[in-house]
C-alpha positions, 0 to 999 in steps of 0.5 A: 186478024185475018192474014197477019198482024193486030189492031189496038183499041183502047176501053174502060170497061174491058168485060164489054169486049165480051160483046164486041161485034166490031172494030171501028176506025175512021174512013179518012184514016189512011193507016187502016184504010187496007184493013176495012172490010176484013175481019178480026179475032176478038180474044178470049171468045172465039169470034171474029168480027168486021172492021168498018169505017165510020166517020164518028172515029176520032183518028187523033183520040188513042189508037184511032181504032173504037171496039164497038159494043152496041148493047152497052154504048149509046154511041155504039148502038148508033154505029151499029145501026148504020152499019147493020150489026146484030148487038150481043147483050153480056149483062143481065139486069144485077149486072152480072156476065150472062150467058151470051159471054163465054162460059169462063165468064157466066154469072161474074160480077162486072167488077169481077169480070173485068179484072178476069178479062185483064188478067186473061189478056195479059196471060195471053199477052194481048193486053198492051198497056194500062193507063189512067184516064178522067172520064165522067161515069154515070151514077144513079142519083138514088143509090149511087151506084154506077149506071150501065147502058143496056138493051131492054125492050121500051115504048118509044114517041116516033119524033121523025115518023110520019103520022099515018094517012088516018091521022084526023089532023095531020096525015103525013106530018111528024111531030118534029115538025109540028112542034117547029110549025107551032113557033114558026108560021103557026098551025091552022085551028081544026075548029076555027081555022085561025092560025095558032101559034105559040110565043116566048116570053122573052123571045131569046127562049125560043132558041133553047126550045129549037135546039132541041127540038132540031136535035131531037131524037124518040122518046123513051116513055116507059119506066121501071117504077112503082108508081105513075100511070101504066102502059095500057098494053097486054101481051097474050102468052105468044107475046102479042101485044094489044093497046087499048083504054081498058082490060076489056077492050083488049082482050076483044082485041085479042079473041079477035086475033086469035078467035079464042080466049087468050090463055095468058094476058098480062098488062105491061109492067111498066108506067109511062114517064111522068114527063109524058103523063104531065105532057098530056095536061092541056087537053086532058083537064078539058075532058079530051077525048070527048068534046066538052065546053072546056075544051072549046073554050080554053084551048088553046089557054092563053099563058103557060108560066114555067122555068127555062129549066123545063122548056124541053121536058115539059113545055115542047111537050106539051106542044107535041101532044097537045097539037097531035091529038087536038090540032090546037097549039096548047096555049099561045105564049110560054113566059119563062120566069127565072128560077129564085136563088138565094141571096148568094146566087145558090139554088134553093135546095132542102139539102143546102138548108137555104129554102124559103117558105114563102109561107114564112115571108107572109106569117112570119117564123122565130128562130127555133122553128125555122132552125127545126123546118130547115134540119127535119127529114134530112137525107144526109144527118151530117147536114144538120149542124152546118144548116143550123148554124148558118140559119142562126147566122143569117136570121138571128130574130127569125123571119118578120111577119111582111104579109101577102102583098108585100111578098107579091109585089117584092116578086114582082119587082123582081121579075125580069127577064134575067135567068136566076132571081137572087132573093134579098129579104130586105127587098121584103121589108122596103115593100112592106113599108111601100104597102103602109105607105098606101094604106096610110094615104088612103085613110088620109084622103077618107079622113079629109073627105069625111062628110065634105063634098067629094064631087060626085054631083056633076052639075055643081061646079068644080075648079081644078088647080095646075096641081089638081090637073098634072096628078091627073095627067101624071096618073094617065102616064102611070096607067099607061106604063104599067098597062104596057109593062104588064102586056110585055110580062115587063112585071118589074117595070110595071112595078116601078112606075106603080111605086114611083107613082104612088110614094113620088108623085101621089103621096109626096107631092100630091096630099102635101099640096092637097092639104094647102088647097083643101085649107085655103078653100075652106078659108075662103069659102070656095066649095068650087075650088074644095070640090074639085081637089077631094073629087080628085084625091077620091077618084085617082085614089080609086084608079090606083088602088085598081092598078095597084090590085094586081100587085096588092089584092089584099090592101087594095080591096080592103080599101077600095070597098070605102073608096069606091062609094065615094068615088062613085063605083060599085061592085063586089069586089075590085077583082071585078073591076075593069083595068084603068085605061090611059087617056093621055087626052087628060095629059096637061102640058102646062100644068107639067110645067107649072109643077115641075117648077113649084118642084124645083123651088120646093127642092131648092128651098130645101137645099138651101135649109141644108146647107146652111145647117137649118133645123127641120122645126126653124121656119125661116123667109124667104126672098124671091126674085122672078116673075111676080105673079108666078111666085105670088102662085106659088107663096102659098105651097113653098111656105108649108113644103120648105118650112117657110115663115114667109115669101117676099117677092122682090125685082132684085135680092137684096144685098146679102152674104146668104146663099142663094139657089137659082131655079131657072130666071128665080133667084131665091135666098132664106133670110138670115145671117150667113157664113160668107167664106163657107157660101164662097167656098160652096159656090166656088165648089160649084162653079167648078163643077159647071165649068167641067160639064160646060167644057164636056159639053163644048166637046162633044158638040165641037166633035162632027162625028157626034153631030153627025150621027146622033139623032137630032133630038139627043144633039139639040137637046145638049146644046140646051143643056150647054145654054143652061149651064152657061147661063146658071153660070154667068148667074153664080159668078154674079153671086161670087161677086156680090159676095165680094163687095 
């Protein structure tokens, strides 16, 4: 140091001294806040170089003195920026010492010429301590070798510059804040004029693409590759650089600059990063930059669907190219899928072995050539055996062939909004039977409407039962859900309300009750009456087979070419067809009611069988006590869906020690002997259960708080529930004491 005295730094990589340019401390340091501005000697060159202030100086970390080399440090070139200090490269491209270093260290070896800087230093004294520090070095991921920052000439993306006056689009704007503009407020159309604006789906992705776009620093788009597009600049033998589309265009501008032939002219080495070539997609598949159709027409697309792992390097930028080149936001919403794990939450990678061909999923594959598909072209042969083992462990039979829609719709039940997707085989396997489930009730519903009157003829009469009329208000709120779920890319809620359509209400209830309707017109000769359920197991079939073609193009289409004619509708293809549209107008509230409560009687004769250990082939009475015409209604469905031999309608049940089930004001009871201590105990068990949730309910309700702030409706409709379960209470007790006597 100038004067007297020394400052300490600490470095892992000594040899990089060698291109120190200056010492850093922090400016609220007050243990070097004398020696700012003075200069030191950095041993071993001969040099001497300036200490600065600089607040990215951490007093507290080692000495609080940084040697700064900004030729080999991202953080030190920043430095050296704001401080206006000329960086002195020491490394050649074989990261050898070149000759900026001292002669003792030319040609060396980094290795070696760290171990020489050491071994100097201690001779002379100056080396102070060595110590073991944990620090992440950066590595090639090819080779493995450890990476060195160093100066070399690149092009760059200006992110903070403003754009020249001559820009077509947007004089004076960067791209830092077109690219906040495009998620914000939106950019006006250059064409149309509308606002143009790009959304992500689900919203909470904006914040990673804001992150780091008001983080962001130029872009590097060169590389040092053989393969890619290449940079199209030449140099001329002085060094000028000329960018143009082509060679030749070039070269015209370099006779322009130099008014003669250039005696040397060679195109850039190196290609741009893939990143920016893929950035270019958007408009340059419409044919940019001449102004085709294409063009016109699909830009801006409407959805960009991508993983949460490359909104920065391909989706932001894809916004700034797009929208600095054309003036248009390259598409309006961005959906951010997660990325499909295994069934252990492990990313699907060749080197763990655990990737899934969904190839496989549809085809099916044995064993042996899925084992030989995971172990070939395997970077590290080592892998081979663990990989074998752990395939024939999961998949001792191979890979079942589940086929397109089965995978499509296991898919898309999987598509929530999560970040990682863990993929469970059987999920497959569920689907598959839920595709069956489809094609089986289809050619069910063909094979009862073959030949017959479905309906199509409007003037003939037709009389829809309250079954008839809740599948068709129970198809109205399944359009709706899934067409809402579907435009809120909620793929796996619009799924589920296709499947619970479909398995719960369409092909349980529904064709179970639709063959009673179609026998019992048929025996009483009513056509009106046959007419108007097959009109309706045709026509909603074919609506459900067009909601059902986005998850399932393959069965749907197949089947909806026989359906369709029936159901009146023609075209090529259901591809072609428009979405069904919910008409909640067909909704029918007392239908719902009548089927909720045929529901309750079904699944309480069906509980009853249970319990009393009933065989599915035993058909038994039943005794029903309630509203004579509604279970005089309701004999004809009860008796086939709950195995019944028969209903009898009473005012009273019988005396008896059969269980008995009660739905609403019915009392229902199968006619047969029973066990009176087991019914007693069964009933017991479930008087207990009533009590607690009567008591839950009590206090809640007696809680002001609660009844203060819910909203009305949840309040009101716990004080129905506590009136329910009091009731079917009181009703138990009675059967408690029948039992008794």
């Amino acid at each position: 140091m100038t004067g007297a005295g020394s400052l300490v730094v600490a470095t892992t990589r000594p040899e990089t001294m060698l291109g120190d340019v200056a010492v850093a401390v922090n400016p609220d340091d007050e243990r070097y806040a004398a020696l700012v501005g003075r200069r030191v000697t950095l041993p071993l060159t001969g040099r001497t170089i300036p200490v600065i202030a600089d607040s990215y100086v951490d007093r507290e970390f080692g000495t609080g003195c940084v040697k700064i080399t900004p030729a080999h440090d991202f953080n030190d070139w920043q430095i050296g920026q704001r401080h206006g200090l000329a960086p002195i490269p020491i490394l050649a491209l074989d990261a050898t010492v070149n000759d900026n270093a001292p002669a003792k260290y030319r040609g060396l070896d980094r290795y070696a010429a760290r171990k020489a800087v050491l071994a100097d230093l201690d001779t002379a004294g100056l080396l102070v301590s060595e110590k073991a520090h944990k620090m992440v070095v950066p590595r090639c991921g090819r080779t493995g070798e450890v990476v060195e920052p160093m100066l070399t000439d690149q092009w760059f993306v200006a992110m903070k510059t403003p754009a020249p006056a001559s820009h077509p689009h947007f004089p004076g704007r960067t791209i830092q804040d077109l690219c906040l503009a495009a998620v914000d407020q939106g950019l006006p159309s250059p064409r149309t004029g509308a606002t143009g604006k790009v959304e992500f789906v689900p919203a909470e992705w904006l914040s990673t693409y804001l992150h780091w776009i008001n983080n962001i620093q130029d872009w590097c788009i060169s590389r040092q590759l053989w393969w890619g597009h290449r940079i199209p600049a030449w140099y001329d033998e002085a060094g000028n650089v000329y960018v143009a589309r082509d060679e030749a265009a070039a070269r015209a501008q370099a006779r322009s600059r130099l008014g003669r032939e250039p005696q040397r002219f060679e195109q850039d080495p190196d290609v741009l990063d893939t990143w920016f070539s893929s950035a270019l997609w958007c408009h340059s598949t419409l044919g940019w930059p001449a102004k085709t159709r294409e063009l016109e027409t699909f830009l801006p697309s409407s959805v960009l669907v991508t993983g949460f792992d490359i909104i920065f390097f391909w989706v932001a930028r894809m916004i700034m190219t797009t929208v600095y080149f054309t003036g248009e936001v390259p598409f309006r919403t961005v959906y951010i899928n997660a990325i499909v794990r295994d069934e252990e939450g492990q990313k699907m990678s060749k080197s763990k072995g655990n990737v899934l061909d969904p190839l496989d999923l549809i085809d099916g594959i044995t064993l042996e050539a899925l084992v030989e598909k995971r172990t070939y072209g395997l970077m590290l042969e080592k892998q081979r055996d663990p990989i074998a083992r752990r395939t024939r462990r999961q998949f001792p039979n191979g890979i079942p062939a589940f086929g397109a829609d089965a995978v499509r719709f296991t898919f898309a039940s999987l598509a929530t909004f999560g970040r990682t997707l863990n993929f469970d085989l059987n999920r497959c396997e569920g689907y598959r039977n839920f595709c069956n489930k489809l094609w089986n009730a289809s050619r069910f519903v063909l094979m009862n409407v073959e030949g017959q009157d479905v309906g199509r003829d409007e003037s003939l009469p037709k009389t829809l039962s309250f079954v008839d009329r809740w599948l068709l208000g129970r198809l109205q709120l399944a359009k709706q859900a899934i067409a809402g779920n579907i435009a809120g890319y909620r793929f796996d809620l619009a799924a589920k309300a296709l499947y619970e359509f479909v398995w719960d209400e369409y092909c349980d209830w529904y064709l179970e009750l639709a063959k009673v309707q179609l026998a019992r017109a048929d025996a009483a000769g009513d056509a009106a009456a046959g007419r108007g359920t097959r009109s309706v197991l045709v026509r909603e079939l074919e609506a459900t087979l067009r909601l059902a073609h986005p998850f399932m193009p393959f069965i749907t289409e197949e089947l909806w070419q026989t359906v369709a004619p029936l159901a009146g509708k023609s075209g090529a293809s259901i591809s072609l067809q428009p979405f069904p549209q919910a008409d909640l107008g067909r909704v029918d509230a007392a239908a719902d009611a009548d089927m909720a409560l045929l529901k309750a009687m079904v699944n309480a004769c069906r509980a009853l069988r249970g319990e009393m250990g009933l065989s599915p082939a035993q058909k038994v009475p039943l005794v029903a006590a309630g509203d004579a015409a509604v279970l005089t209604r309701f004999a004809p469905y009860l008796a086939p869906l709950a195995k019944l031999s028969g209903v009898e309608v009473v005012a009273e049940l019988p005396a008896s020690d059969a269980p008995v089930q009660i739905v609403g004001e019915f009392r229902l009871m199968l006619q047969i002997e029973i066990d009176v201590t087991a019914e007693r105990e069964r009933i017991g068990k479930e008087i207990a259960r009533l009590e607690g949730e009567i008591a839950k309910a009590q206090a809640k309700l007696g809680n002001e708080g609660f009844v203060a702030r819910a909203p009305a409706a949840v309040v009101e409709q716990e004080r129905a529930r506590l009136a329910g379960h009091q009731a079917t209470l009181i009703q138990l007790r009675e059967q408690v004491a029948r039992l008794a006597g």
